[in-house]
Each structure stands twice: as structure tokens, then as C-alpha cells.
TORKOL-4160 file (C-alpha; in steps of 0.2 Angstrom, whole numbers, padded with zeros to 4 digits, m for minus):
55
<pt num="1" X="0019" Y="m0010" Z="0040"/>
<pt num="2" X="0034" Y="m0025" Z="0038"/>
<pt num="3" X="0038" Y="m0027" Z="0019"/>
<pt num="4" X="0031" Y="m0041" Z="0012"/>
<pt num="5" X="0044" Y="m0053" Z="0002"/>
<pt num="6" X="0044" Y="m0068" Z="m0010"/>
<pt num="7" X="0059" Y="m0080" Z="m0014"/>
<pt num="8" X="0062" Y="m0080" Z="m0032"/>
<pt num="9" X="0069" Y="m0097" Z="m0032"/>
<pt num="10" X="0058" Y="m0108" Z="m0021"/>
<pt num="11" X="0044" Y="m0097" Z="m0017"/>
<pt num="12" X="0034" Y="m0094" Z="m0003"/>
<pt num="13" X="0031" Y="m0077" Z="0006"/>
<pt num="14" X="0042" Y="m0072" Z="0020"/>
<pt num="15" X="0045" Y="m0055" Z="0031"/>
<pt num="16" X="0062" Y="m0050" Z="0040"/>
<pt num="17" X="0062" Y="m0051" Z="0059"/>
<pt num="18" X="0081" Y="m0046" Z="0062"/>
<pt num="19" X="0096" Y="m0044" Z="0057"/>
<pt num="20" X="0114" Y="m0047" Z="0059"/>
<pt num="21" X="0132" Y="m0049" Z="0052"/>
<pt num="22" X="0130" Y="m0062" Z="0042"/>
<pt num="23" X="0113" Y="m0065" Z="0041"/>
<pt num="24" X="0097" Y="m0061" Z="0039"/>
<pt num="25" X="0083" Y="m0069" Z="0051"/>
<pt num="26" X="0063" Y="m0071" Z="0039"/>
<pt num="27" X="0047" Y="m0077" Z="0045"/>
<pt num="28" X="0034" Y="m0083" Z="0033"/>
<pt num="29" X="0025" Y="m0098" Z="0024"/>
<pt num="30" X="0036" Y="m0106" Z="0012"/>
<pt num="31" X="0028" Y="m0113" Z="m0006"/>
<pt num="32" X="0018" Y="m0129" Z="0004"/>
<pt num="33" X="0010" Y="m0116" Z="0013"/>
<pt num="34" X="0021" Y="m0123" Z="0031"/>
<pt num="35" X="0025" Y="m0108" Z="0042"/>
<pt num="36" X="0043" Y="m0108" Z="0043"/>
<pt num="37" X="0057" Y="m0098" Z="0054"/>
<pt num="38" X="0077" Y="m0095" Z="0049"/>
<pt num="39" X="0091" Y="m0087" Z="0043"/>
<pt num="40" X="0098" Y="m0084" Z="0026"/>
<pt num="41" X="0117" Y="m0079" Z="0021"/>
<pt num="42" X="0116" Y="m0060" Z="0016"/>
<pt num="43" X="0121" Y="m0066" Z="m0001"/>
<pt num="44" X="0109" Y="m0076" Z="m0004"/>
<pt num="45" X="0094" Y="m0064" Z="0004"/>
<pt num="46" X="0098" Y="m0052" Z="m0011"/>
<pt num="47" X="0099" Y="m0062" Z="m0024"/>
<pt num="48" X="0083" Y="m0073" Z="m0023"/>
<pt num="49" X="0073" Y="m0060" Z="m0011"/>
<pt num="50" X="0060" Y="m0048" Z="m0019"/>
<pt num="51" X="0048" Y="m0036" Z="m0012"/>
<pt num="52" X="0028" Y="m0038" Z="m0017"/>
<pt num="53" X="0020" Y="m0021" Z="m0022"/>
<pt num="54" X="0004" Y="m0018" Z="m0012"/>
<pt num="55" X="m0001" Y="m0003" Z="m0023"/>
């Protein structure tokens, strides 16, 4: 089961789909509810990303 993240600054719900040097590649819907693709700095990803707990 993929992880399930929210972004801390604008919002919305995204999981990762790849990775690479610099980035890192999410998939989701962002806080309008619009599904969205792309890449976000590695930086940036671990500073505003945060897993959801599904206990």
C-alpha cells in the first residue's frame, strides 16, 4: 500500500510515483480537489510533505 501524503503548505493529498536525483515525481488531488501530476525539488518535498496515519 503507497503512502498516503498531504502538503503542509498548500494542501491537498498526493502519493509518490518515482524518484530521482533531484526530484521527486507525486500524484494526487491538490486542495481544489483537481487531480494533478509533477515534480517537486527534494528540498522542498521534505519540508512541506507529511505522511497521513491510517491507524
Amino acid at each position: 500500500m503507497e503512502k498516503l501524503l498531504t502538503d503542509t503548505k498548500y494542501g491537498g493529498f498526493y502519493t509518490v510515483t518515482g524518484k530521482c536525483k533531484y526530484y521527486i515525481h507525486v500524484a494526487g488531488t491538490d486542495e481544489l480537489n483537481n487531480v494533478v501530476t509533477g515534480k517537486v525539488p527534494k528540498k522542498i518535498f521534505y519540508e512541506t510533505f507529511k505522511e497521513i496515519r491510517n491507524d
